[in-house]
N, C-alpha and C positions, 0 to 999 in steps of 0.2 A: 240305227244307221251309223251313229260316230263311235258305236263300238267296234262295229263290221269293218269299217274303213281303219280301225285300230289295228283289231286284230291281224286284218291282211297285212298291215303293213309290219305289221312286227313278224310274221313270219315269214317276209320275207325280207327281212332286213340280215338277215344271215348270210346273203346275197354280196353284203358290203362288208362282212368280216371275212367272208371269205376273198375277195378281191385285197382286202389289208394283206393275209395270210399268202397270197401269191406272192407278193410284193419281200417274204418277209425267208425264202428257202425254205419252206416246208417241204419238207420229203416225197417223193409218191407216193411208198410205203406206210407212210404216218396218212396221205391224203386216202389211200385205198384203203385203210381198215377205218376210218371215221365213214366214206363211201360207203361202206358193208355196216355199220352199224347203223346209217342213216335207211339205207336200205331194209335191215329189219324193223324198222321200227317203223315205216310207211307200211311194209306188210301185216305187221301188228296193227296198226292204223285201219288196213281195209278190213283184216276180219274179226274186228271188233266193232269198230266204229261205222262201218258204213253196209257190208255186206248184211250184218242183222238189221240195220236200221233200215233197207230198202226189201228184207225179206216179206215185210208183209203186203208187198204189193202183188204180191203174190206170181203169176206168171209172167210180169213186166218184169221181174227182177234180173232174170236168167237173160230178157231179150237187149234188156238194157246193156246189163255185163257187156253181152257180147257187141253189141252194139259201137258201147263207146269203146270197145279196145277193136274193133275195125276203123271206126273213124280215126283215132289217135296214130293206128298204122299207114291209116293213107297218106293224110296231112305229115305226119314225117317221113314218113318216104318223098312227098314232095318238099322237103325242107331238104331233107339230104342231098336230093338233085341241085336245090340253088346254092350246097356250098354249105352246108351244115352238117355234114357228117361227123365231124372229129369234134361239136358242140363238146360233150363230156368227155374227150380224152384229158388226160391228166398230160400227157406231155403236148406240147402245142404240135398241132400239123400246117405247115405252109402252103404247101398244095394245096390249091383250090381251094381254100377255104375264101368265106365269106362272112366277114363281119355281119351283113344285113341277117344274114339264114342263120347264123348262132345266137343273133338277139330272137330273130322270129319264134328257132327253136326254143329257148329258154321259157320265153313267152309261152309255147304251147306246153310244155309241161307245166308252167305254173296257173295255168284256168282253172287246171278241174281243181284241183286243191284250194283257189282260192273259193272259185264259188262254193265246195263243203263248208268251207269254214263258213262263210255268210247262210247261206242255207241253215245249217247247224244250228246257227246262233237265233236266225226266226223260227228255225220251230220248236227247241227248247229252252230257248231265253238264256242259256250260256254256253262257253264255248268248251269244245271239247278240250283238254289240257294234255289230252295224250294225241290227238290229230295234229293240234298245235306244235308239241315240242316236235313230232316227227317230221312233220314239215319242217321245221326250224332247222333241226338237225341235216336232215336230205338237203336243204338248201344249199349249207356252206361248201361243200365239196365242189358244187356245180355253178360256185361262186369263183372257185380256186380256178376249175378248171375252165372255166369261161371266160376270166381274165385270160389264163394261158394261150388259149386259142384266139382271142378276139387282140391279144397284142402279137402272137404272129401273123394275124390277117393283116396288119399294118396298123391298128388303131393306139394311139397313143394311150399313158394313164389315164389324164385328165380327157378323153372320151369316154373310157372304157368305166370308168369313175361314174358319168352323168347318165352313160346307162343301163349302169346297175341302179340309179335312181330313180330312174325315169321307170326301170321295171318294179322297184317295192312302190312305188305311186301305182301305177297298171292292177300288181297283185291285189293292194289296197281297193282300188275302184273295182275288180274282180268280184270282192267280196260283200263290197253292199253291192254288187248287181246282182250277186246269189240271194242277199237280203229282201232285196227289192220283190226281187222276181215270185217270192213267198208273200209280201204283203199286197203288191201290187195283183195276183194274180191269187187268191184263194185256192182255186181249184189244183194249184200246181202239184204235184204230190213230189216231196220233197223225196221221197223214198227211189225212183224210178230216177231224177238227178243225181243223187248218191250211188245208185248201181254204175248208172252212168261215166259219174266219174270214176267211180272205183277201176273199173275195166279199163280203162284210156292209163292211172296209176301205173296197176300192174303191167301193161303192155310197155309202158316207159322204163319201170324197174328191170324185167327180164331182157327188155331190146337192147339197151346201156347202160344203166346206173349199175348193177351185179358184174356186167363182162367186165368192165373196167375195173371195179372194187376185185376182183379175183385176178385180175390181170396184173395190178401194184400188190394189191396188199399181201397177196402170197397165201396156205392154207390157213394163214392165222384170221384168214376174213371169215372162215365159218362161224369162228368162233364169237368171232364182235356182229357179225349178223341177228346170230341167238343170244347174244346181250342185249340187242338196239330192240329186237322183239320183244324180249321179259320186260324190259324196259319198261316200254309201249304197253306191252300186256298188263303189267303194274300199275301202271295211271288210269287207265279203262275199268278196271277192277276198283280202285279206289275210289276214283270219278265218281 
């Protein structure tokens, strides 16, 4: 369990380098090709690490998919109504934004990722090192741009500072309740979670994380996408 609560929390502590790095003129251009390699390398992430590991549940695998990237689409589309649409833009938007709905979004992208990694980590006693750095990686951009948005919403540093902490604490508790939910619950099939989350991922990557990394970073995100995936794909292989 004090591994789980470890683990989550270190990846998402990229959260808070990336809030430093807002603070510091990083570029778009420099934030959207680190977005597109963060982005391959979550993609490398699902179909290595989770889409094989939830294929032997055989036809839950496919319902699951679909499943958690339906749910994933409702819940942010009701997040976007309360004010969380521009969560992942890189340049802040003032308009209607909402502080509350870009912490809430933030939050629902980082569940499914945390529960794999706890999930992960009880059913083969350690943790993936290639789900890890992609998450790591995918985080800080959405660190960057979450500060941007959440200090045009009105909220000062030192807010914006305590909830970026209060969310790698969340991520952390995230991840031993993925842990849990495997010891506490036997019968759980950690396979049909992971499809799960994998779907709700990918639905988050194509809806925002890719528009935006193509929108800054210019054609040279093709290319650091297919870097963040060999990446990915390399630690999986190694792993």
């Amino acid at each position: 369990m004090i591994g789980a609560l470890l683990w989550g929390g270190l990846a998402a502590s990229s959260l808070l380098i990336g809030y430093v790095l807002a603070g510091r003129g990083l570029s778009t251009r420099t934030i959207g090709l680190i977005m597109g390699f963060g982005a391959g390398a979550l993609i490398s992430a699902i179909a290595y690490e989770l889409v094989p590991e939830s294929a032997i549940a055989g036809w839950g695998m496919p319902v699951a998919f679909v499943l958690g990237a339906a749910v994933f689409f409702s819940v942010d589309w009701l997040v976007d109504r309360m004010g969380g649409e521009h969560r992942k833009k890189i340049v802040g938007k003032k308009e209607g934004g909402s502080g509350a709905a870009i912490f809430i979004g933030t939050l629902l992208d980082a569940i499914p990722e945390s529960l794999v990694l706890g999930i992960g980590l009880a059913l083969g006693g350690s943790v993936s090192v290639a789900f890890l750095a992609a998450v790591f990686v995918s985080n800080l951009p959405e660190g960057v741009a979450g500060t941007v948005n959440l200090a045009a919403a009105g909220h000062s540093r030192r807010n914006v500072l305590w909830m970026w902490i209060a969310m790698v604490l969340v991520s952390a508790a995230g991840a031993v309740l993925g842990y849990d939910l495997v010891q506490w619950v036997p019968a759980t099939d950690g396979g049909i979670v992971q499809a799960f989350a994998a779907g709700a991922m990918l639905t988050m990557l194509a809806d925002a994380m890719m528009p935006e990394a193509f929108e800054h970073g210019g054609r040279l995100v093709g290319l650091f996408t297919v870097l963040g995936f060999a990446a990915a794909a390399g630690l999986s292989i190694l792993g």
